[in-house]
HTML snippet that shows the backbone in 3Dmol.js (N, CA, C, O; Angstrom):
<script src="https://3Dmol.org/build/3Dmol-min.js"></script>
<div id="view" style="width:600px;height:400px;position:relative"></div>
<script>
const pdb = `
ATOM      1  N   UNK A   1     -15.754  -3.207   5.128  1.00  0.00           N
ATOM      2  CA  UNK A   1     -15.270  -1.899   5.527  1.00  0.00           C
ATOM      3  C   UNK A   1     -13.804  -1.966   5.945  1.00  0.00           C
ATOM      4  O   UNK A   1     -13.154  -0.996   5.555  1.00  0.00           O
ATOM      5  N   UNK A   2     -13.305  -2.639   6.461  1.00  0.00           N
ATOM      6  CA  UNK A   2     -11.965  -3.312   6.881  1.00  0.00           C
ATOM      7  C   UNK A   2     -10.964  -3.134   5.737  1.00  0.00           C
ATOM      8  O   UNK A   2     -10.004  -2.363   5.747  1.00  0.00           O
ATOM      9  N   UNK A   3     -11.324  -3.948   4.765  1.00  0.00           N
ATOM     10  CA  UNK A   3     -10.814  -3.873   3.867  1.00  0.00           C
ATOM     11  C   UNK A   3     -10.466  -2.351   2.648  1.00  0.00           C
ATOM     12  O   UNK A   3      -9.542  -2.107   1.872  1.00  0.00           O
ATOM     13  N   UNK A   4     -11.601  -1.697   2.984  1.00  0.00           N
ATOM     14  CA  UNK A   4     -11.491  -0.313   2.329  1.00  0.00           C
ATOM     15  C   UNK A   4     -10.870   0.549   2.877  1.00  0.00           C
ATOM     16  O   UNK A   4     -10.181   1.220   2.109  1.00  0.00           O
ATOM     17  N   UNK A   5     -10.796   1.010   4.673  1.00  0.00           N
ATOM     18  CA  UNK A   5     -10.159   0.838   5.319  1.00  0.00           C
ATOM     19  C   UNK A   5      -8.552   0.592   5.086  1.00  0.00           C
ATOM     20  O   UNK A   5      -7.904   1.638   5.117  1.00  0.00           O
ATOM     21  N   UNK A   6      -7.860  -0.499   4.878  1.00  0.00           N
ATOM     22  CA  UNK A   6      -6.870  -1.156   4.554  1.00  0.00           C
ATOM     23  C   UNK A   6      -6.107  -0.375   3.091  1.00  0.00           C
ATOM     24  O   UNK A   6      -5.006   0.155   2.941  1.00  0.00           O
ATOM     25  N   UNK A   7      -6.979  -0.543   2.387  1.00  0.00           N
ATOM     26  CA  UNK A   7      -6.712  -0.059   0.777  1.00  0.00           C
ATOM     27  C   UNK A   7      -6.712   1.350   0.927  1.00  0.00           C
ATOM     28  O   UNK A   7      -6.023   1.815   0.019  1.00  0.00           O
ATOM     29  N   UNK A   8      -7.209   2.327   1.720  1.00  0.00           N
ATOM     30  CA  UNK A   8      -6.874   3.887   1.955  1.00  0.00           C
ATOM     31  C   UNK A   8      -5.549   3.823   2.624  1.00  0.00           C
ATOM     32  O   UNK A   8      -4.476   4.174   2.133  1.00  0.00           O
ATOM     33  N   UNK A   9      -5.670   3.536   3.313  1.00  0.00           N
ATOM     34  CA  UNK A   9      -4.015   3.287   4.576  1.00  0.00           C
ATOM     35  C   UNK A   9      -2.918   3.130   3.506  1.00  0.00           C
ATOM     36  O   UNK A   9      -1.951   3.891   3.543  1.00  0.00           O
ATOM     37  N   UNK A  10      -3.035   2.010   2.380  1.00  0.00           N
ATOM     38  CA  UNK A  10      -1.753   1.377   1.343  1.00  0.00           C
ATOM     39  C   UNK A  10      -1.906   2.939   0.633  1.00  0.00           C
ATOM     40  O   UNK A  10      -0.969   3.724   0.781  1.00  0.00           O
ATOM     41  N   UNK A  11      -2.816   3.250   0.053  1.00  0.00           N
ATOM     42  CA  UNK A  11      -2.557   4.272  -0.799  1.00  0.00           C
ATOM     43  C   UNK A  11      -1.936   5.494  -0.533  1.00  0.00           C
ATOM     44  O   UNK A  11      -1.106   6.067  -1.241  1.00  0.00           O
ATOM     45  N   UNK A  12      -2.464   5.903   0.691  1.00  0.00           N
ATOM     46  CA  UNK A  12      -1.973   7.292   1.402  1.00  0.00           C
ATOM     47  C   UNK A  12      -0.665   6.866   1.552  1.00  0.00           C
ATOM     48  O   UNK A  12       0.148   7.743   1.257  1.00  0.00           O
ATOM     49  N   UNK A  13      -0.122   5.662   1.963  1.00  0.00           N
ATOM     50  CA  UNK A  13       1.534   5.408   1.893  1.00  0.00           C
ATOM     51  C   UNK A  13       1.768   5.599   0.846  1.00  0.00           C
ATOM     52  O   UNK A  13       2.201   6.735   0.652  1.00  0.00           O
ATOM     53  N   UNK A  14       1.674   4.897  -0.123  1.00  0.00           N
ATOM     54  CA  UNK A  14       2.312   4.748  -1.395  1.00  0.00           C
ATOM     55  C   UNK A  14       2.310   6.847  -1.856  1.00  0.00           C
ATOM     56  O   UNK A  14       3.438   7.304  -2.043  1.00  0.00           O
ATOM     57  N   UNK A  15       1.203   7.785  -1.978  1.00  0.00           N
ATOM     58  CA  UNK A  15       1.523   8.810  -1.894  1.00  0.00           C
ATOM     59  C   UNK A  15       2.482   9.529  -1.698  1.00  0.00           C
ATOM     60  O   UNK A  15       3.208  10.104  -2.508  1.00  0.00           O
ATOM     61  N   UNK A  16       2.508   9.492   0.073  1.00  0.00           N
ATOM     62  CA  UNK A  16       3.735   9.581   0.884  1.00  0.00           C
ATOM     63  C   UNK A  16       5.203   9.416   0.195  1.00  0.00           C
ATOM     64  O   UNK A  16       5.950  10.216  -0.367  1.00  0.00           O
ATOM     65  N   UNK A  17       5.258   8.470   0.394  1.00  0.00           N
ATOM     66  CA  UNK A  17       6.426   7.994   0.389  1.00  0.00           C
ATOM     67  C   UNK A  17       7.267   6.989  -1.165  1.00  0.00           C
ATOM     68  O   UNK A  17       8.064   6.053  -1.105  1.00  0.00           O
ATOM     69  N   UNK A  18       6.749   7.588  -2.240  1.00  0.00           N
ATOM     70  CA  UNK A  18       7.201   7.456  -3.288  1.00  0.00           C
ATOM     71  C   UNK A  18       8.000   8.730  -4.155  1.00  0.00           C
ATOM     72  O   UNK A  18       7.489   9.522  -4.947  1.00  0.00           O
ATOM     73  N   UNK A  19       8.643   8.685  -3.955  1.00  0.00           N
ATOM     74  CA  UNK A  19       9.956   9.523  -4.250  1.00  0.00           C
ATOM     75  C   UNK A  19      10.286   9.315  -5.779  1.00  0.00           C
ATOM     76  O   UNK A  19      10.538  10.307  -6.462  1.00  0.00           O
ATOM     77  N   UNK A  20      10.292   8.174  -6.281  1.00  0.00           N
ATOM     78  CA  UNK A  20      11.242   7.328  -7.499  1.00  0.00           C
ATOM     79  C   UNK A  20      10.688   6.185  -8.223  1.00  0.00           C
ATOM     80  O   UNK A  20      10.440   5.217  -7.504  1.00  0.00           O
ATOM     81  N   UNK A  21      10.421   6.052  -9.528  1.00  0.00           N
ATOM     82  CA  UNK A  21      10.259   5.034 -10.172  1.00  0.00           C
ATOM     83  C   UNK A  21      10.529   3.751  -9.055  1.00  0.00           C
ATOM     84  O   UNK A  21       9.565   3.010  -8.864  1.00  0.00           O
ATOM     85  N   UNK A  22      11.817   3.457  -8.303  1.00  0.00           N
ATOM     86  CA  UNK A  22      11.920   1.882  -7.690  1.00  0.00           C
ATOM     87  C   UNK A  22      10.930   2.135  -6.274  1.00  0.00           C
ATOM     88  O   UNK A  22      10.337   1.271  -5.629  1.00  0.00           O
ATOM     89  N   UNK A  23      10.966   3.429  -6.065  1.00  0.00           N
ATOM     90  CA  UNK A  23      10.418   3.352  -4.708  1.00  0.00           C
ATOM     91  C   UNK A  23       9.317   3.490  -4.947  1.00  0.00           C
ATOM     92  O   UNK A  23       8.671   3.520  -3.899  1.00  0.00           O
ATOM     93  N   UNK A  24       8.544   3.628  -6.054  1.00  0.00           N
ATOM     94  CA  UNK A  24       7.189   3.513  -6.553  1.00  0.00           C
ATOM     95  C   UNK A  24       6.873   1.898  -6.100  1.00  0.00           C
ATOM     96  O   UNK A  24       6.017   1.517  -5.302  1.00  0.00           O
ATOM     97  N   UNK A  25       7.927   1.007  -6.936  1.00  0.00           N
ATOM     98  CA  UNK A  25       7.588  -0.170  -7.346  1.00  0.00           C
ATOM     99  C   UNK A  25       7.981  -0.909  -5.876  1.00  0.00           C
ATOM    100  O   UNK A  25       7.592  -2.044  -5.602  1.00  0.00           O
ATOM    101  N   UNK A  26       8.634  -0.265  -5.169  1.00  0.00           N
ATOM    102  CA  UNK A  26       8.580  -1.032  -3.671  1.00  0.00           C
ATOM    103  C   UNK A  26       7.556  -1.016  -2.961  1.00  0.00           C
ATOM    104  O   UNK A  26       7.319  -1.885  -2.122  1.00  0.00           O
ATOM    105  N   UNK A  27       6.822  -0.041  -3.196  1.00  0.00           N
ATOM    106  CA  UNK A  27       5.168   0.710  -2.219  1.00  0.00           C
ATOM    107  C   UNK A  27       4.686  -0.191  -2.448  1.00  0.00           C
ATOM    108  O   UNK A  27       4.260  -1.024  -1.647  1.00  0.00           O
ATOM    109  N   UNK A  28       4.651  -0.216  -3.561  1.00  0.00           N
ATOM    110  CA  UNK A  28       3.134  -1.210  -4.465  1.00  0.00           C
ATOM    111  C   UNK A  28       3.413  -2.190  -4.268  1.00  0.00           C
ATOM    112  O   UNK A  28       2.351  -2.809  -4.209  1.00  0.00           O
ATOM    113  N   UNK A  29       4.499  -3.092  -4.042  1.00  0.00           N
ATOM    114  CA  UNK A  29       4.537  -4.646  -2.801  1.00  0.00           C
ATOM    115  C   UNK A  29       4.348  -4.375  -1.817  1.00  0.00           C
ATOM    116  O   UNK A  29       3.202  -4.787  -1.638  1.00  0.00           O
ATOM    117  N   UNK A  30       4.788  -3.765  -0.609  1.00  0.00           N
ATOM    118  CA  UNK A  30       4.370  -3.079   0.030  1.00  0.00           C
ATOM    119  C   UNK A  30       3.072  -3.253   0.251  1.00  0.00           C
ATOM    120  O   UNK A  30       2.574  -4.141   0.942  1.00  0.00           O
ATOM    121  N   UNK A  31       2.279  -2.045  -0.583  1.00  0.00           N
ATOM    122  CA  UNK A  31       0.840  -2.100  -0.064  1.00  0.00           C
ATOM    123  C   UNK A  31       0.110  -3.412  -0.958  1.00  0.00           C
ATOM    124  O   UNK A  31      -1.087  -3.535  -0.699  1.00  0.00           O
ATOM    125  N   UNK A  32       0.629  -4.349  -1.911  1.00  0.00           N
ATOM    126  CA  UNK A  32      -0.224  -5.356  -2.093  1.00  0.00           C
ATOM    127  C   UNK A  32      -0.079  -6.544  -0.805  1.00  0.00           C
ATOM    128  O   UNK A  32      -1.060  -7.210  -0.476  1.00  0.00           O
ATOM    129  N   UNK A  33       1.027  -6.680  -0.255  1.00  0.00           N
ATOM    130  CA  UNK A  33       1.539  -7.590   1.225  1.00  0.00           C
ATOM    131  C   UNK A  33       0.626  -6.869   2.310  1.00  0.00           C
ATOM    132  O   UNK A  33       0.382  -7.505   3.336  1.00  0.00           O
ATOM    133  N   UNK A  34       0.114  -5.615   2.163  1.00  0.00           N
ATOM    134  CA  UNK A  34      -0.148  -5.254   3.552  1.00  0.00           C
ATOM    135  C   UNK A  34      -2.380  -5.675   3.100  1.00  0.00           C
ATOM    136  O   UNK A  34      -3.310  -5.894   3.876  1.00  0.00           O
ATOM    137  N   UNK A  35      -2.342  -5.609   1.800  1.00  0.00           N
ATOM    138  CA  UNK A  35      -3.744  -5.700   1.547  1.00  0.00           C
ATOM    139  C   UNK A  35      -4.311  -7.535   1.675  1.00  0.00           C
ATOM    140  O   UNK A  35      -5.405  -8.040   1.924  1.00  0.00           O
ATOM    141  N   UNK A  36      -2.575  -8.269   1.281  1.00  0.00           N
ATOM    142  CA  UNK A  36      -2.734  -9.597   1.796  1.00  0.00           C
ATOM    143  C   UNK A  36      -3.422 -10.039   3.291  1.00  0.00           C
ATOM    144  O   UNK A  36      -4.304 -10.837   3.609  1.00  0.00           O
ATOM    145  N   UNK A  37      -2.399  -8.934   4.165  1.00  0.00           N
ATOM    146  CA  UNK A  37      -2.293  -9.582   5.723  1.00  0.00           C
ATOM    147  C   UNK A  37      -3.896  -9.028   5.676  1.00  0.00           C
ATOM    148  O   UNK A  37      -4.655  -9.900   6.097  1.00  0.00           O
ATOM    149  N   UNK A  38      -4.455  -8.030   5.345  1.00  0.00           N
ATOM    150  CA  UNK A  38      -5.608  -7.433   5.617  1.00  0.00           C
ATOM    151  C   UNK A  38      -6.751  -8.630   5.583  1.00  0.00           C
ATOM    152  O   UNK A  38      -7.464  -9.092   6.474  1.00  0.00           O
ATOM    153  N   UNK A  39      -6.640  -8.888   4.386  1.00  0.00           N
ATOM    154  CA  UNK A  39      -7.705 -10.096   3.901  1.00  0.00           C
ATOM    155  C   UNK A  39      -7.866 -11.410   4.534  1.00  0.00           C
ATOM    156  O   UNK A  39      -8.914 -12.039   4.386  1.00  0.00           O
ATOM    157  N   UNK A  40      -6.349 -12.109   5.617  1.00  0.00           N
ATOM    158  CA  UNK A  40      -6.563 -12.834   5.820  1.00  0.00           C
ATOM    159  C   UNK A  40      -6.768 -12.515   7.090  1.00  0.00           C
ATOM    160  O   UNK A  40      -7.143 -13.372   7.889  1.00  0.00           O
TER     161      UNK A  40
END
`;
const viewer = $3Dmol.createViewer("view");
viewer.addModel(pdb, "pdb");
viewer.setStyle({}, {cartoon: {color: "spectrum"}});
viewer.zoomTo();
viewer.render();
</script>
């Protein structure tokens, strides 16, 4: 649950706050680093 949790939180950012093709591609490190810290 933590983890699903985690993966709603990245997405609703990435939503947010993607403006632009680069700022697309910044989210999405972003929320794959934040789904890292999640897991460990």
């Amino acid at each position: 649950m933590r983890k699903f949790t985690a993966l709603i939180a990245v997405l609703a950012g990435l939503l947010a706050g993607c403006n632009t093709v680069q700022g697309l591609g910044k989210d999405i490190e972003k929320g794959g680093e934040a789904i890292q810290k999640a897991v460990k």
